[in-house]
C-alpha positions in Angstrom: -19.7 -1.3 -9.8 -19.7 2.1 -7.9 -18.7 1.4 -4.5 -17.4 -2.4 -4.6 -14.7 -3.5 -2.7 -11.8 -4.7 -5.4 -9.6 -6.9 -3.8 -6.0 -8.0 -5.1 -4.2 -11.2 -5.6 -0.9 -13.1 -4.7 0.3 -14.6 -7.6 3.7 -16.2 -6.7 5.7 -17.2 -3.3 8.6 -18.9 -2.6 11.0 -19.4 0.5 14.3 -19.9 0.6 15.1 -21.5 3.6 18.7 -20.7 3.9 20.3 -18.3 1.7 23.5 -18.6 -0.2 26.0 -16.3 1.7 26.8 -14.2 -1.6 23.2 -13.5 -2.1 22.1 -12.3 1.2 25.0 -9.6 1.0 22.2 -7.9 -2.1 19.5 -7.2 0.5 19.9 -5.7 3.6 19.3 -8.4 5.6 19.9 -8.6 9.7 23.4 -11.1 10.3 21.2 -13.2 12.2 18.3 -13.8 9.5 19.3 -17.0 7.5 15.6 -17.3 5.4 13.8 -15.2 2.6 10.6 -14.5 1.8 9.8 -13.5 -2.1 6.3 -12.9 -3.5 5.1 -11.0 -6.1 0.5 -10.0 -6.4 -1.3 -7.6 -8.8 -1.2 -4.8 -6.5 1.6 -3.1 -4.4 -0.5 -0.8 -2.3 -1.9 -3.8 -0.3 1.1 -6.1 -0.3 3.1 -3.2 1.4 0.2 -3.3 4.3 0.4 -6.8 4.1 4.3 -6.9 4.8 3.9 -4.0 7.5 0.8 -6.1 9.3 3.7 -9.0 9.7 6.4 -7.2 11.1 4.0 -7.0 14.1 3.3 -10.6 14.4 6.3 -12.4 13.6 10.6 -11.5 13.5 10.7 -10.9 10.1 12.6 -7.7 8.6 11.3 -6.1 5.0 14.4 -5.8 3.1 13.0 -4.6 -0.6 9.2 -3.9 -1.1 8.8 -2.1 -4.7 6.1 -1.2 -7.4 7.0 -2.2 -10.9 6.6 -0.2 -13.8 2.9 0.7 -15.2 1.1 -1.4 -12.6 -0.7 -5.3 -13.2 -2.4 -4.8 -16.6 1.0 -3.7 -18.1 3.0 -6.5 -16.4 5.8 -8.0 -18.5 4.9 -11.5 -17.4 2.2 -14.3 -16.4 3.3 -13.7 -12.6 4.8 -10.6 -12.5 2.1 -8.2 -11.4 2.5 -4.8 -9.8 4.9 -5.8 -6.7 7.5 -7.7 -6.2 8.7 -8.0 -2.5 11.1 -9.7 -0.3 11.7 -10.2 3.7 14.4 -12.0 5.8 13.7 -14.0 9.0 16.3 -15.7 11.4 14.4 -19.4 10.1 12.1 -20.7 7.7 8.8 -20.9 10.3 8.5 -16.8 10.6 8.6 -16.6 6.9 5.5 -19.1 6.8 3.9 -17.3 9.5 4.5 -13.8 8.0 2.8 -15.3 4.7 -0.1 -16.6 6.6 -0.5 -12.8 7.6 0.7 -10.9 4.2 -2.5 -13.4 3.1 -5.1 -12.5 5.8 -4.1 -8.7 5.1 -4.7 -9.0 0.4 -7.0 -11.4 0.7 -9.6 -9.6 3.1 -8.3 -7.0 5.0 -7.0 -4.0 2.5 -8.4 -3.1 -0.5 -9.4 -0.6 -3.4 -12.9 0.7 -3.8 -14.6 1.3 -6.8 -15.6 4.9 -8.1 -17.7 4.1 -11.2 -19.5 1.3 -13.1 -16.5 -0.2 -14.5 -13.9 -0.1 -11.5 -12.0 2.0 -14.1 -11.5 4.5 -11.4 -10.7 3.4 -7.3 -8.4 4.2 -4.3 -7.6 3.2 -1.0 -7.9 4.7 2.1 -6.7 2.4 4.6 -6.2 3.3 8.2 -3.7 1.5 10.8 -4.2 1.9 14.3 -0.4 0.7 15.1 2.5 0.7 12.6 4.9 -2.1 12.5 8.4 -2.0 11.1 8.2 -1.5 7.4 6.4 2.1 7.8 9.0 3.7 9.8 11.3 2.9 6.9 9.5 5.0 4.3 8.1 7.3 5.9 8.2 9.8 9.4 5.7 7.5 10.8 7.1 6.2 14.5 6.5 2.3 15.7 3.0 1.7 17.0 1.8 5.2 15.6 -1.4 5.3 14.2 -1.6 6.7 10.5 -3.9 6.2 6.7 -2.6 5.2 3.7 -3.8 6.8 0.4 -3.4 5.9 -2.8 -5.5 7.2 -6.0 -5.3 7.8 -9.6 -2.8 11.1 -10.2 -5.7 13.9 -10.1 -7.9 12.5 -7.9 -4.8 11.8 -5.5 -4.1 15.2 -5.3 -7.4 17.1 -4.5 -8.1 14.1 -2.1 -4.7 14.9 -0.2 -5.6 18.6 0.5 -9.4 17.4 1.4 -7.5 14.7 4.0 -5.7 17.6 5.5 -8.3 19.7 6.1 -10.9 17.2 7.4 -8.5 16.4 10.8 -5.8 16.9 12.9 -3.1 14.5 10.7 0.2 15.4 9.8 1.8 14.2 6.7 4.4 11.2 6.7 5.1 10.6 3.4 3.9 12.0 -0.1 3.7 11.3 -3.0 3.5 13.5 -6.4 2.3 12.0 -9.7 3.7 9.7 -11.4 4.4 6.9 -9.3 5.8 3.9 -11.0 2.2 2.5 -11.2 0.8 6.2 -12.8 -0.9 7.2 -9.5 -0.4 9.6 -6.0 -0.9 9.5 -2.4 0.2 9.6 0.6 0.8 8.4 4.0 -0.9 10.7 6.9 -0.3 10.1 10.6 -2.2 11.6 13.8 -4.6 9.9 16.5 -6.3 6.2 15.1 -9.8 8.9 14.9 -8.3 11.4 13.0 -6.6 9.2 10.4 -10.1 7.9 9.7 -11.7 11.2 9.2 -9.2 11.9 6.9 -9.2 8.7 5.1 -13.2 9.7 4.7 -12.9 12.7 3.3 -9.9 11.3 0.7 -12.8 8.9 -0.8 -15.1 11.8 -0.9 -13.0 14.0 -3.1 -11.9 10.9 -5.1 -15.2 10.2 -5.7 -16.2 13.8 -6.5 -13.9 13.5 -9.4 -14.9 10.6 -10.8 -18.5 11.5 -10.9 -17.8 15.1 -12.5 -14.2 14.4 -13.8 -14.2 18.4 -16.1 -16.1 20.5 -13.3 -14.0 23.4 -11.7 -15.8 24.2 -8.6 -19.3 23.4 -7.7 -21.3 25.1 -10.3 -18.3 25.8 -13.0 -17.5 23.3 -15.6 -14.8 23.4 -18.3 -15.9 25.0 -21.7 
């Protein structure tokens, strides 16, 4: 329904508690990191929250964090999903404690609202007063900077990133044109905790302002 929170899913996680020497040279993992963490869920956006929410918490180190192709309702397999991500930590114990963190974050903390009766339209606009590790490595975003993550489908993306911009004092860190391997757009902004906010509001707004009059031009002017 319009307005519900939609909230993801992990679907698979494993640990490997030491790592076969050969294999850890594929990842860029830290010499002193022994352990793995590998998980996939039905939605990227949130897992890489989830991942950057840990890096504060524990020693752990993201070492590949991806979207596959087409998002969850095209996955190739039962447990495949939308995500698939891994992280390194020097012992077995962070990697648990990272997971108890990556689950607080999907399971309650991020999430997608819903534009329309049938959630067939949604975004998030999810604001972070302190970045961990894991932003810094995609994006100009700095350690402990404050900054909103935004994610939408392609055309809603798009206006909402210009109405983001103009609603506050927020720089852009990262963005992202259409298509994205799950079809969608966004962007990361960054600026004072406040401002991020305000600009995460009016993101939402403009989404919304799609999805309820997806063929209108301007206010007053619709398509022939």
């Amino acid at each position: 329904m319009k307005g519900d929170i939609l909230r993801s899913t992990i679907l698979s996680e494993r640990i490997i508690p030491n790592m076969d020497v050969k294999y850890r040279k594929q990842f860029p993992i830290p010499e002193e990191h022994r352990a793995l963490g590998l998980f996939t869920a039905d939605c990227d956006d949130v897992c890489y929250i989830g991942m950057d929410e840990a890096t504060k918490g524990t020693n752990i180190e993201v070492v590949h964090a991806t979207a596959l192709y087409a998002g969850a309702a095209n996955a190739s397999f039962k447990f495949s999903g939308e995500f698939f991500g891994a992280f390194s930590a020097p012992n077995p114990e962070d990697i648990v404690s990272a997971f108890n963190i990556i689950h607080q974050v999907v399971d309650n903390d991020a999430y997608f609202i819903s534009c329309n009766d049938d959630d067939s339209v949604a975004y998030i606009a999810h604001t972070i007063s302190r970045s961990g590790t894991y932003w810094p490595q995609i994006s100009t975003v700095k350690p402990n900077e404050a900054l909103v993550y935004l994610i939408a489908p392609p055309n809603e993306a798009m206006y909402g990133m210009d109405a983001a911009l103009k609603a506050a004092e927020v720089d852009i860190a990262a963005f992202w044109a259409p298509p994205t391997y799950t079809n969608c757009g966004g962007g990361i902004l960054k600026g004072e905790q406040s401002a991020c906010r305000a600009a995460g509001e009016a993101f939402g707004k403009a989404v919304q302002q799609i999805a309820d009059a997806p063929l209108k031009l301007l206010p007053g002017i619709e398509t022939m």
